[in-house]
C-alpha positions in Angstrom: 13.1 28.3 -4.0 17.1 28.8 -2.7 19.1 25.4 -3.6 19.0 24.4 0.1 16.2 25.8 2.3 15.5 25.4 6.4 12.3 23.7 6.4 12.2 23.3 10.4 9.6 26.6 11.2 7.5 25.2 7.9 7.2 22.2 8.8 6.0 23.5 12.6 3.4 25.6 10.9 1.3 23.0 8.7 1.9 20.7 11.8 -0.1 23.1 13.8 -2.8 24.1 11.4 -3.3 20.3 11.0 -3.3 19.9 14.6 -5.5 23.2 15.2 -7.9 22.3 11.8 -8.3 18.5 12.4 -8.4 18.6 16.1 -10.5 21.7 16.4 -12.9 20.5 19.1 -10.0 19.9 21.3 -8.2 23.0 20.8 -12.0 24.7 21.4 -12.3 22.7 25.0 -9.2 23.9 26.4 -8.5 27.1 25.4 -12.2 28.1 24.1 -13.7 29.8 21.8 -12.2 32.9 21.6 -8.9 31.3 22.5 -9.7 29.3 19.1 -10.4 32.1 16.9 -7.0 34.1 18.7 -4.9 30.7 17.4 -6.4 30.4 14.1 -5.9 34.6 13.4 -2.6 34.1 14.0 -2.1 30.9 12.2 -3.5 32.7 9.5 -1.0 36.2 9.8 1.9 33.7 10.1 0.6 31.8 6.9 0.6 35.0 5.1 4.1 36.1 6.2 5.5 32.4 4.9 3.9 32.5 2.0 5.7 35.9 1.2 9.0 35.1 2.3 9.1 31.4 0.5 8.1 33.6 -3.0 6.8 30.2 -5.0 8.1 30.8 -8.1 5.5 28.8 -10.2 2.5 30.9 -7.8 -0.3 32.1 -10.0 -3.9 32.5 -8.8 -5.0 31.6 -12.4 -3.6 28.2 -11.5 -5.7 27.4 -8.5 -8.7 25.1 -9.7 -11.1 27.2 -11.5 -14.0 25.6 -8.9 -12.5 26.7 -6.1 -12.9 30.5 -7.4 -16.4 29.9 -8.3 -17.5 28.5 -5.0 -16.1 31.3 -3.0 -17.2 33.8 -4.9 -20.8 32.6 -5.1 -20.4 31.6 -0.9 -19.5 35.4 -0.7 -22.3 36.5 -3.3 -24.7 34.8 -0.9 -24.5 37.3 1.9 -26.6 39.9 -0.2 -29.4 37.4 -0.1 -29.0 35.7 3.0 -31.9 34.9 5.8 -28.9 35.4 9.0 -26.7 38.2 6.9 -24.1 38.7 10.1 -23.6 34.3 10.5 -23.1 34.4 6.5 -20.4 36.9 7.3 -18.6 35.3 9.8 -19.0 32.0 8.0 -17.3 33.9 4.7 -14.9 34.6 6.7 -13.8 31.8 8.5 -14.0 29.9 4.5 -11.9 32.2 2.9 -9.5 32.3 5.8 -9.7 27.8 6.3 -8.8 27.9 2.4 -6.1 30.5 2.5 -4.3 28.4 5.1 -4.6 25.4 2.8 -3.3 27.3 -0.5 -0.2 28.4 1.6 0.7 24.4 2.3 -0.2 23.6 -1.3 2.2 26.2 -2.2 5.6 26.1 0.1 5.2 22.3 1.3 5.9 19.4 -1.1 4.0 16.2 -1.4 6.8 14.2 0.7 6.5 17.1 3.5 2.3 17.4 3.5 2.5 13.9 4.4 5.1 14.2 6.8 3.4 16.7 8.6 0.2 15.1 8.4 1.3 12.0 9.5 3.0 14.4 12.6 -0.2 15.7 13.6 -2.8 12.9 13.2 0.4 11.3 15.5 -0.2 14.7 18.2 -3.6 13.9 17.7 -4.4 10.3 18.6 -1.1 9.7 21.0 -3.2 13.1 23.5 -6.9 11.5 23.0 -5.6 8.3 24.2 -3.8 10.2 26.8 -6.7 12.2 27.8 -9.2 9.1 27.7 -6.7 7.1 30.1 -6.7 10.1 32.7 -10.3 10.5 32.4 -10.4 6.6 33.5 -7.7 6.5 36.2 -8.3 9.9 37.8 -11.5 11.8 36.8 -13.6 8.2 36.8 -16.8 9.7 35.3 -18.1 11.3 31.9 -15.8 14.4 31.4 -17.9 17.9 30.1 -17.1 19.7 27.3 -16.4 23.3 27.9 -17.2 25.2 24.8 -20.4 24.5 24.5 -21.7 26.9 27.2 -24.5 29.5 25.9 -24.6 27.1 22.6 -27.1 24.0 24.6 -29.2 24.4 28.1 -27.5 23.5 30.8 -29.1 19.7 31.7 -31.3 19.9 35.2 -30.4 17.4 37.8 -31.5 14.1 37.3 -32.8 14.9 33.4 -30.9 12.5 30.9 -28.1 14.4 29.4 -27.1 14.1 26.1 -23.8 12.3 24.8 -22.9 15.0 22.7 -22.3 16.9 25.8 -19.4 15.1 26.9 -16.0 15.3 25.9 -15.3 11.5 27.6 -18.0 9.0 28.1 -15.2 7.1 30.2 -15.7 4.3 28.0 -11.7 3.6 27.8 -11.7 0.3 30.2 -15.0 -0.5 28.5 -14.4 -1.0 25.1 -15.5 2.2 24.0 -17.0 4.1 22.3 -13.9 6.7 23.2 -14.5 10.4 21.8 -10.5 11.0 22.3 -9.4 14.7 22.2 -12.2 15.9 20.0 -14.9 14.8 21.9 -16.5 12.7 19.5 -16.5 9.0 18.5 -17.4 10.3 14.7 -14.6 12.5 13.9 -12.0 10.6 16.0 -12.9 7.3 14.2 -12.3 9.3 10.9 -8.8 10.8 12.1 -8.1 6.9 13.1 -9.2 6.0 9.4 -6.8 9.3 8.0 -3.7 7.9 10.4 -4.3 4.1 8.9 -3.5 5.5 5.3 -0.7 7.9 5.9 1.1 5.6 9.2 0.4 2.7 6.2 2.3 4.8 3.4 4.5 6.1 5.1 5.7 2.6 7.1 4.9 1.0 3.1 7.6 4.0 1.5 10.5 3.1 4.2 9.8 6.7 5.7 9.9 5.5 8.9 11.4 2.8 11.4 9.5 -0.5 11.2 9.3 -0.3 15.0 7.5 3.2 15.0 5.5 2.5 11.6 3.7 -0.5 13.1 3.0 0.9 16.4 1.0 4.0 14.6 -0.2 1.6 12.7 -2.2 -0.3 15.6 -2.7 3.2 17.6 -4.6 4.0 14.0 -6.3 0.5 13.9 -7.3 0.5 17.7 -8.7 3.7 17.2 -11.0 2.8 14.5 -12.1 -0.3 17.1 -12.8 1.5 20.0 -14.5 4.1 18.5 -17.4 2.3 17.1 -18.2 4.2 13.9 -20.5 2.5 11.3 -19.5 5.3 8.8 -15.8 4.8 9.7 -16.2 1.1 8.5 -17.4 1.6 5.6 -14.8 4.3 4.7 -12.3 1.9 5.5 -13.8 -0.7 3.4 -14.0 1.5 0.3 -10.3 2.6 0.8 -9.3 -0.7 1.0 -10.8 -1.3 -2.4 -9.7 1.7 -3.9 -6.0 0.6 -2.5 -7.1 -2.6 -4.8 -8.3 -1.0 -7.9 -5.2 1.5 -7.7 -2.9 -1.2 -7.5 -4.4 -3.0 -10.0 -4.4 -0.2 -12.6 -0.7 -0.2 -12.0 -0.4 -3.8 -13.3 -2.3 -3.3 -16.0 -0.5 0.6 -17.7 -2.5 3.1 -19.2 -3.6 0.9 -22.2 -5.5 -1.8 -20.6 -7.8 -0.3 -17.9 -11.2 -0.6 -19.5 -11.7 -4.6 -17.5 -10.8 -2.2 -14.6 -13.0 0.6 -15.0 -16.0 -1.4 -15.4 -15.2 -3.3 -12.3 -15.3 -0.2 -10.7 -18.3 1.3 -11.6 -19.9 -2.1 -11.3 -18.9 -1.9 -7.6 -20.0 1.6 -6.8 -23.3 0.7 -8.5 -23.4 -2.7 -5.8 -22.8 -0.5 -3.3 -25.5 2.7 -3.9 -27.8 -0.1 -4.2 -26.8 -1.4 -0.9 -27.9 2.0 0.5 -30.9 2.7 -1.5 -32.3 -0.8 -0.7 -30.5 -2.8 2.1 -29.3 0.1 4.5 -31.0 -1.3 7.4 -29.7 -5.0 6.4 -26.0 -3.3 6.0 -26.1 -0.9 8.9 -27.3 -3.9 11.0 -24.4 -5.8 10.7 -22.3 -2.5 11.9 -24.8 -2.3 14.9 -26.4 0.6 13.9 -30.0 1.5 13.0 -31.2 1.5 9.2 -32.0 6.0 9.6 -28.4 6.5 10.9 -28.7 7.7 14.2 -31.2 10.1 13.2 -29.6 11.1 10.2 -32.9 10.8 7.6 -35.0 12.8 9.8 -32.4 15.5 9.9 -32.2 14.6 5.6 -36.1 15.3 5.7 -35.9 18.9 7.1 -33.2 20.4 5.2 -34.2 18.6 1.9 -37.8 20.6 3.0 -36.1 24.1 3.5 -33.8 23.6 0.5 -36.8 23.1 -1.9 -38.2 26.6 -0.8 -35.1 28.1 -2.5 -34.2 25.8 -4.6 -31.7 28.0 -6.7 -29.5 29.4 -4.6 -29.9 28.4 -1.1 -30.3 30.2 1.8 -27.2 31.8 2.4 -23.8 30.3 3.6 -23.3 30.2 6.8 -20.7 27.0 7.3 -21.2 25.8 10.5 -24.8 26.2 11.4 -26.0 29.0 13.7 -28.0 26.9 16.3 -29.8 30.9 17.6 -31.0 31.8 14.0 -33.4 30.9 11.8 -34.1 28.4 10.2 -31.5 26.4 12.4 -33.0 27.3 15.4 -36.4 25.4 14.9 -34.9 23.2 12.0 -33.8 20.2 14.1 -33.0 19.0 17.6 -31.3 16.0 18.7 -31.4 15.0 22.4 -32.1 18.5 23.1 -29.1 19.6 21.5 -29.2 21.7 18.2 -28.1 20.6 14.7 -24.9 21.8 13.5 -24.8 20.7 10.2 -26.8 18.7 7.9 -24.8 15.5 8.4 -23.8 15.4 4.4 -21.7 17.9 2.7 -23.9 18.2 -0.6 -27.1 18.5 1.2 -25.7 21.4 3.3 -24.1 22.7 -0.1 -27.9 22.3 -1.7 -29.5 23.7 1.1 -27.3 26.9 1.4 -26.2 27.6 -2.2 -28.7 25.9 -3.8 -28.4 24.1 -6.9 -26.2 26.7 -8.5 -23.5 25.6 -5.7 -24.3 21.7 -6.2 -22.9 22.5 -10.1 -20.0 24.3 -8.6 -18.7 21.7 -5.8 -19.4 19.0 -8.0 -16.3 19.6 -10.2 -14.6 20.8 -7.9 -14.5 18.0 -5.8 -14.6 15.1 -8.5 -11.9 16.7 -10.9 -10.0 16.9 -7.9 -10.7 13.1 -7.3 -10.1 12.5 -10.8 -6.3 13.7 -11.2 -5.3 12.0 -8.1 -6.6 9.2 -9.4 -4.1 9.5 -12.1 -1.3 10.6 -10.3 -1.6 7.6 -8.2 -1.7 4.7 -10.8 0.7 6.5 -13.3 4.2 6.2 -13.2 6.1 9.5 -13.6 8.1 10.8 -16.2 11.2 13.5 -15.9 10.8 14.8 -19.5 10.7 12.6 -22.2 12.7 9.8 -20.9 11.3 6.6 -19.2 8.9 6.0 -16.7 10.4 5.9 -13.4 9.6 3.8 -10.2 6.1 4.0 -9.1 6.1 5.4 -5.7 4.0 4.1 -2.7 3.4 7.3 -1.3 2.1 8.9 -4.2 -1.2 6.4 -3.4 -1.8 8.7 0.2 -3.5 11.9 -1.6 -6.3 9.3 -3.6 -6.6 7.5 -0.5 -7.5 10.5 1.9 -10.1 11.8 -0.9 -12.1 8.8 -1.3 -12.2 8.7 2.5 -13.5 12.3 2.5 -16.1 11.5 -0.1 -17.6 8.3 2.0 -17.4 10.5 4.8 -19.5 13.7 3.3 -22.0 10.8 2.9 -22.7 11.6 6.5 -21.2 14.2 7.5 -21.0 17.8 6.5 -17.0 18.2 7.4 -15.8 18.1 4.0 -16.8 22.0 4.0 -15.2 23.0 7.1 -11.9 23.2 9.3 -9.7 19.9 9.0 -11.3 18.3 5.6 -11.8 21.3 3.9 -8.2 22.0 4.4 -7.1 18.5 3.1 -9.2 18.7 0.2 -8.0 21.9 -0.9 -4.6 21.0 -0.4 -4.8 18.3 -2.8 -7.0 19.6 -4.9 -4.3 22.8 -5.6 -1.7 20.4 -5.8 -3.3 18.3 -8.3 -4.3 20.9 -10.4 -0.8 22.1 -11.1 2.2 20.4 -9.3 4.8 23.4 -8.8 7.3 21.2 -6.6 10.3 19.4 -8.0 10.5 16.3 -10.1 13.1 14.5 -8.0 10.0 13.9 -5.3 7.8 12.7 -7.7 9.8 9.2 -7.3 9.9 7.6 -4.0 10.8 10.0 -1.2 13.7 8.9 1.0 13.5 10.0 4.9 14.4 13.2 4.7 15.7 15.7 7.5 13.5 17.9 9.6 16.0 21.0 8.6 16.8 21.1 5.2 15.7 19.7 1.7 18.2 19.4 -0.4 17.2 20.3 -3.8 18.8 17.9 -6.5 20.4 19.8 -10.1 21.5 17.9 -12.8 25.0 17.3 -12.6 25.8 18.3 -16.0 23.7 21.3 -16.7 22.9 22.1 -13.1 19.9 23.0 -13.7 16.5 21.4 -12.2 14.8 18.9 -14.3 11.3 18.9 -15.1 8.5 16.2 -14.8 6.1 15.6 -17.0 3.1 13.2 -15.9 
């Protein structure tokens, strides 16, 4: 990279494949579906282009997390045995294309500027749904339709019960919720609350932005996680808050005195699988939600069923479901509206790469977990000199991953569109950093424009860091 580079048209793009990825149901109901996939191709040209121009020195595909290769390449292998060959296609597709976006903001964006431009669209993103939800209350004054579902679910009869996964606003604002915001569900905008908490909490925690602004993203982030209801979204916040703790903690204590820590920790994750295994309806009670999780075992039961007739190798990838194919089409129906996904990320992973692909995403996703781990509770080093500072915003990337994990508990996000883009992000960052030392320390607020690259004033050359 040049000594001084305009980051202004960078910085637009990952703020509107953040915006496009995390808020895709949005994007979907107002321009639809083919208006989507016209965005996303050229999201992805444009991604290409940049990625050429910027020239990352330190780029080498050998570098990228050796995981990563194997699970594209076996979701890719999968179309030659797949049950709906021309949905494994377009789900191929649609991967490799959702990860390439992700490698090209791993690669010409550093840590200080993935947050900035997170923290820019999850802003976009809540400021429109609360928008939206307060038109829908003052103007339209009854539930709102979504408007790409059309040909996907029957169109409800007058006077049948329709389902609340139909609408894109309950009208639930002046009520107390549950709001769906822009995305049209309560789920996913409780867990783009949860993702603005951490970063608007860094970021106002790093002095990266005023104290006015900070706090009132702050309580956008918090009231969003209120009026939303989620059960899930609670208990992601709840183990974020203790991994904040345990973080924080293994700061304290340096690199040499972290077993008391470590067995803390695993004493607490064993607490809480034993919570789920033998007190779910006890836990979930307290949330106000019912022990099978909104329907979520029954859904469990099936696909565990079709999963153990391939057991191996799955049925085929396919991402998204394909609600007019078998085995989706018959596989499960909620309020008359098909199943789109298998409401957790490894039982999707199980059920349509088998256990080959469990062995795959496994390290992938917990080596990934693993270095940020280490990147957030040690200091950094430029060379061989002293640690420097620790730096607040170097918690944000462990944060966001053990929020995706709770969440894939549930949900089968982590492997598509918004989630899989942050997890690849950081999980191509962590693997090799290939930005400069200088941000490894605190980041100071930068301008939009330019990033100043820092030499050292005697050599003038750029330092290395060593971690």
């Amino acid at each position: 990279m040049a000594e001084s580079k305009t980051r202004l048209g960078v910085s637009a793009y990952a703020i509107c494949v953040f915006i496009l990825t995390l808020g895709s149901n949005g994007v979907r109901n107002i321009v639809g579906w083919w208006g989507f996939l016209g965005i996303a191709a050229v999201l992805t040209v444009v991604g290409v282009i940049i990625f050429v121009r910027e020239k990352p020195e330190r780029f080498r595909w050998y570098r990228l997390p050796a995981p990563l290769y194997w699970f594209l390449a076996l979701a890719v292998v999968s179309i030659a045995w797949s049950q709906y060959r021309f949905e494994s296609v377009l789900g191929v597709i649609a991967q490799i294309a959702t990860t390439m976006l992700a490698i090209v903001l791993a690669y010409v964006l550093t840590w200080h500027e993935l947050l900035r431009t997170l923290g820019t669209a999850l802003r976009w993103i809540i400021g429109v749904s609360f928008a939206f939800e307060l038109w829908v209350s003052l103007f339209v004054r009854e539930p709102l339709f979504q408007n790409f579902t059309d040909g996907l679910v029957a169109t409800p009869e007058p006077g049948e019960k329709v389902s609340k996964l139909l609408y894109w606003s309950r009208d639930l604002l002046f009520a107390g919720g549950p709001i769906q915001g822009i995305v049209a569900s309560s789920v996913l905008f409780g867990f783009i609350g949860l993702l603005g908490l951490i970063v608007f909490g860094i970021q106002l925690r790093a002095g990266l932005v005023r104290p006015t602004a900070g706090w009132f993203w702050v309580a956008a982030a918090l009231a969003t996680i209120l009026l939303t209801r989620g059960a899930t979204v609670w208990v992601a916040l709840a183990a974020v808050l203790v991994a904040l703790a345990l973080a924080l903690w293994a700061r304290r204590l340096g690199p040499e005195r972290r077993v008391p820590l470590y067995i803390v920790g695993t004493a607490l994750l064993a607490v809480a699988v034993g919570l789920v295994l033998f007190a779910r309806n006890f836990v979930f009670g307290l949330l106000g939600k019912s022990g099978d999780m909104t329907g979520r075992l029954e859904t469990w039961h099936a696909v565990i069923g079709l999963a153990e007739q391939r057991p191996w190798f799955g049925w085929g990838w396919v991402s998204y479901w394909a609600p007019w194919a078998e085995p989706f089409k018959s596989l499960d129906v909620k309020a008359g509206i098909p199943v789109m996904s298998a409401h957790n990320a490894w039982l999707d992973v199980w059920f349509q790469l088998g256990i080959v692909g469990l062995l795959v995403f496994i390290p992938f996703v917990f080596l990934t977990a693993w270095r940020v781990w280490f990147r957030a509770v040690d200091a950094p080093r430029r060379g061989f000199g002293p640690p420097l500072p620790y730096a607040t915003s170097a918690l944000w990337p462990f944060l966001v991953i053990v929020a995706l994990l709770v969440q894939s508990l549930t949900e089968s996000r982590l492997l598509i569109e918004g989630n899989w883009v942050l997890l690849v992000v950081i999980a191509v960052k962590s693997r090799y950093d290939f930005q400069l030392p200088s941000l490894d320390a605190e980041p100071t607020k930068l301008p939009w424009r330019r990033v100043p690259i820092p030499r050292d004033p005697i050599t003038g050359t750029i330092p290395t860091v060593t971690r």
